[in-house]
C-alpha positions as CSV (number, residue, x, y, z in Angstrom):
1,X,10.8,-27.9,-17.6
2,X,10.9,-29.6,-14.3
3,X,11.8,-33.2,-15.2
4,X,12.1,-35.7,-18.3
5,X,13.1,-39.2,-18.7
6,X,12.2,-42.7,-20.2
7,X,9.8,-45.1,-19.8
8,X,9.2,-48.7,-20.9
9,X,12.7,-49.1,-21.5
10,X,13.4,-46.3,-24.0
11,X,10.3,-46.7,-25.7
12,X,8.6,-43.5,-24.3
13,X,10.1,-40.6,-23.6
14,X,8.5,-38.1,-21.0
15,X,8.8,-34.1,-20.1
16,X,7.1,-32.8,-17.2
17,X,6.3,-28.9,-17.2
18,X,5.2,-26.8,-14.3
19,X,2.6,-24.7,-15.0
20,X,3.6,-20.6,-13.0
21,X,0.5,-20.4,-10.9
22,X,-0.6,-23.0,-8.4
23,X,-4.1,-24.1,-7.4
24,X,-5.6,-23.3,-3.9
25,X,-8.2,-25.6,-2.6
26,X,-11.2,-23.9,-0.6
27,X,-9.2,-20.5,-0.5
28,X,-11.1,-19.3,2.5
29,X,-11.6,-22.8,4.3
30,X,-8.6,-25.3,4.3
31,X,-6.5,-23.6,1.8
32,X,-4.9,-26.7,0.4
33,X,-2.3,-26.3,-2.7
34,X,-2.1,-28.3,-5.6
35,X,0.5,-27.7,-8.3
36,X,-0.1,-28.3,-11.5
37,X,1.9,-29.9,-14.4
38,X,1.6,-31.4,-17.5
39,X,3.8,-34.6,-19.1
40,X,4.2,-34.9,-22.7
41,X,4.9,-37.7,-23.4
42,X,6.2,-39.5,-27.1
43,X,6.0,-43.0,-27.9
44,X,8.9,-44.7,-29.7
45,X,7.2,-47.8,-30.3
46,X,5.1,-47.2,-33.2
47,X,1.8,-48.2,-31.0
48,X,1.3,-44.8,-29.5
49,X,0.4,-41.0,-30.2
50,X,2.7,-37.7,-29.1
51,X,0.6,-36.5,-26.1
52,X,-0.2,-33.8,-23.2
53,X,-1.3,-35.1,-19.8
54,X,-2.6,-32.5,-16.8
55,X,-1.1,-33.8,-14.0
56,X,-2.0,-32.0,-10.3
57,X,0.4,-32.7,-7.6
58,X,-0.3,-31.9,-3.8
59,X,3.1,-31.6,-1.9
60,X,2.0,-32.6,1.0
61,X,1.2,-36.2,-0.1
62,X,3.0,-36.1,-2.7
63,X,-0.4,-37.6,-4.5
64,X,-0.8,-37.0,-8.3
65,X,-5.0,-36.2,-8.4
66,X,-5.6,-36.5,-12.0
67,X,-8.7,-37.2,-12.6
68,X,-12.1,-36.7,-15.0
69,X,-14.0,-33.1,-14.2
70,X,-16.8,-31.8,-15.7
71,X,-16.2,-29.5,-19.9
72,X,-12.6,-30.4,-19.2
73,X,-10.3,-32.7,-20.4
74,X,-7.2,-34.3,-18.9
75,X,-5.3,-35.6,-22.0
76,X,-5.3,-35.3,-25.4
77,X,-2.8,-35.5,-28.4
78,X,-0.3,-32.7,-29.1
79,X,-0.1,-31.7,-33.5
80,X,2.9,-32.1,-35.5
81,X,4.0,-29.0,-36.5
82,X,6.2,-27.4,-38.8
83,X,6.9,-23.8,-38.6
84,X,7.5,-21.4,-35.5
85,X,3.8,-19.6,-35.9
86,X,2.0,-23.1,-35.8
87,X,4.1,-24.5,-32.9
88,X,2.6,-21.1,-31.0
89,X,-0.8,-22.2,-31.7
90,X,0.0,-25.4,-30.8
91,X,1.5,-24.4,-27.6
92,X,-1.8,-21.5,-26.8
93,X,-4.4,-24.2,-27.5
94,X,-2.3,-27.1,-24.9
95,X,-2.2,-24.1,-22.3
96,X,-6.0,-23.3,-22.8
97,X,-6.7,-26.9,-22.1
98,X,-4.5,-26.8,-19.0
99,X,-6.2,-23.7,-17.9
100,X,-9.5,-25.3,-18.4
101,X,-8.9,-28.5,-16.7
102,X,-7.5,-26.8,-13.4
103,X,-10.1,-24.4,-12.9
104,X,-12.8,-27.1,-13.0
105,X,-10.6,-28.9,-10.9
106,X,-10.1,-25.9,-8.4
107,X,-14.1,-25.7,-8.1
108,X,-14.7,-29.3,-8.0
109,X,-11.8,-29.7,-5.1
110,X,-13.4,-27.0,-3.0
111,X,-16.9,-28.4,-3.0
112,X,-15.6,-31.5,-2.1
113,X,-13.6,-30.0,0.7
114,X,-17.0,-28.2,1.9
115,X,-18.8,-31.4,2.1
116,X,-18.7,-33.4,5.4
117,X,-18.7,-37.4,5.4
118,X,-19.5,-40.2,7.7
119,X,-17.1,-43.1,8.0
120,X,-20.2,-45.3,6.8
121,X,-20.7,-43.2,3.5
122,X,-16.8,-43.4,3.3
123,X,-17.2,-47.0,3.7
124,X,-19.5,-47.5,0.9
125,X,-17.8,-45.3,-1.5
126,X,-14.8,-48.0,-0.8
127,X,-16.8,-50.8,-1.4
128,X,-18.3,-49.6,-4.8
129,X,-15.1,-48.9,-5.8
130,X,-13.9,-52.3,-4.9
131,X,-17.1,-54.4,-4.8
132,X,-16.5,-58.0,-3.1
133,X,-18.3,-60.8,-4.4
134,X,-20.6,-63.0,-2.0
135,X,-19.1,-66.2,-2.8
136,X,-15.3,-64.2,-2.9
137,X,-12.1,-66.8,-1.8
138,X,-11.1,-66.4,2.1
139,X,-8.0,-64.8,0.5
140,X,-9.6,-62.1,-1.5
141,X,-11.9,-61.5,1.6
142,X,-8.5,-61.0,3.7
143,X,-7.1,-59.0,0.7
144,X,-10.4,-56.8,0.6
145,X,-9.8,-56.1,4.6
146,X,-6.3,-55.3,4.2
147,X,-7.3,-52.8,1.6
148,X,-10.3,-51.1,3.8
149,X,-7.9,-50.8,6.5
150,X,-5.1,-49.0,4.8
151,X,-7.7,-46.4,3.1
152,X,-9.1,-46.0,6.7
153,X,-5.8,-45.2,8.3
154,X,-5.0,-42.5,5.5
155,X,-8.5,-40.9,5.7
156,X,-8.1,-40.7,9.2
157,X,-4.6,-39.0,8.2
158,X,-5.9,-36.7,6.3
159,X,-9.2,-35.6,8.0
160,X,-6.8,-34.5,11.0
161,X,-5.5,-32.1,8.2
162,X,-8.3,-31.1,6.4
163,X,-11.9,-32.4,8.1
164,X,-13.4,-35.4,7.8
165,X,-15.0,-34.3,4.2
166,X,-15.1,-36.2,0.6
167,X,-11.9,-34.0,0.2
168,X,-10.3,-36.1,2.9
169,X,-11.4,-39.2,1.6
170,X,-10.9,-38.7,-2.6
171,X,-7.2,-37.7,-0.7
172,X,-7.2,-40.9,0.7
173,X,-8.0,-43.2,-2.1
174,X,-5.5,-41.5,-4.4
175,X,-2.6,-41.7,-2.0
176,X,-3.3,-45.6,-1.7
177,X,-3.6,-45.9,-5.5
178,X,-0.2,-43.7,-5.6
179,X,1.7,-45.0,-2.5
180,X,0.3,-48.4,-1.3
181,X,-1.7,-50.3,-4.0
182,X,0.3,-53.6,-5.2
183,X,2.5,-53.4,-8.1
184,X,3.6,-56.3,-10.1
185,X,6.7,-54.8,-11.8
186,X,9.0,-56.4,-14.9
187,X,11.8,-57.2,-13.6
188,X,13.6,-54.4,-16.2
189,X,11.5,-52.1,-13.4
190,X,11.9,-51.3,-9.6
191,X,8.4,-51.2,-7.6
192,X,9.5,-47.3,-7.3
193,X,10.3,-47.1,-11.0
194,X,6.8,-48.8,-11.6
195,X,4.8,-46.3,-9.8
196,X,5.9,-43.3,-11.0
197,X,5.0,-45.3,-14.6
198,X,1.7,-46.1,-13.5
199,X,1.1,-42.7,-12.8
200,X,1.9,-40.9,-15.6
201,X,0.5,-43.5,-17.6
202,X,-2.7,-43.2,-15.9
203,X,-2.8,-46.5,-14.8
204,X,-5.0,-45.7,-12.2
205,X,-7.1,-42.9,-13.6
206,X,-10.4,-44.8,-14.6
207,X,-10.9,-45.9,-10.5
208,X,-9.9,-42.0,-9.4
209,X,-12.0,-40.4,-11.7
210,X,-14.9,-43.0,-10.6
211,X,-14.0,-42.0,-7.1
212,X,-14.1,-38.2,-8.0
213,X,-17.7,-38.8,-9.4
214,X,-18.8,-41.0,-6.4
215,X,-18.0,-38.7,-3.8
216,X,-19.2,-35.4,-5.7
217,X,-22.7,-37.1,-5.6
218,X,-22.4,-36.4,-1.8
219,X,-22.3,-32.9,-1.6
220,X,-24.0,-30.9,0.6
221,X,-23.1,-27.4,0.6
């Protein structure tokens, strides 16, 4: 166990679990590493369900690149069991779904990583992630910019490290969903305290996993 704590005030509580091996990104290319956890997480509120999520982390960015890939799956509900034999199941099926998820993951990364992008395709992967209306206020148009720019900046951040591939780029968007997006936190929580929420509640995982889709429809090789 690496880490545990609560969340929503008491109301969830939360284990994070390194998995032993990590996960290497286009072995023979950039080589990039990706460890891989998983939170369980358990609601106290009455609302929710006891439940695994897959959770890779690259060091280097300190992004969390959970996200949907193909015959895998990146949460699902953990069994109440009684008994020591059906707690092994229990605990042989939630490592077979790990497994599952972070070798899809491993092959999806890798094409991604061998697939070269212009800052225009970049561009447009942006703006169907964020689509800006024609009639949009000056301040969402300003708002819209801001956002571009930031993404840009961190692409360009990352394609000195790795190329300028969809790699790069899926890299960028996470790390600005992760680091940079706005947060509106309770006032219970710090902006810090709200991220870290946000990400193991997969606040953001419908717009990465769209992004993960978008930019594996670019690959070339």
């Amino acid at each position: 166990m690496e880490s545990a704590g609560l969340l929503r005030g008491g109301k969830r509580v939360f284990i994070s679990i390194r998995l032993p091996e990590t996960v290497t990104v286009d072995a023979d290319g950039i080589n990039d590493i990706v460890v891989p956890y998983i939170a369980v997480m358990n609601d106290h509120s009455g609302n929710g369900q006891f439940q695994c999520v897959v959770t890779p982390w690259r060091p280097v960015c300190a992004n969390t690149e959970r996200f949907a890939v193909r015959d895998a799956v990146t949460r699902w509900a953990v069994r109440h069991t009684a008994g020591a034999t059906s707690q092994i199941k229990e605990a042989r099926r939630t490592l077979g779904l790990s497994s599952r998820y972070f070798e899809r993951f491993a092959d999806e990364e890798t094409a991604l990583a061998r697939t070269d992008i212009a800052i225009a395709d970049f561009h447009q992967v942006i703006a169907d992630l964020w689509p800006l209306d024609e009639d949009a206020s000056s301040r969402k148009r300003t708002n819209h910019a801001a956002r571009l720019d930031a993404i840009t900046d961190m692409f360009r951040t990352e394609g000195e490290r790795v190329g300028r591939t969809a790699y790069a780029a899926e890299r960028a968007i996470t790390g600005y969903l992760d680091h940079l997006t706005p947060r509106r936190p309770p006032k219970s929580m710090t902006e810090e305290i709200a991220r870290a929420t946000a990400v193991l509640e997969g606040a953001d995982d419908e717009i990465k996993s769209k992004a993960h889709r978008r930019l594996l429809q670019l690959r070339t090789r």
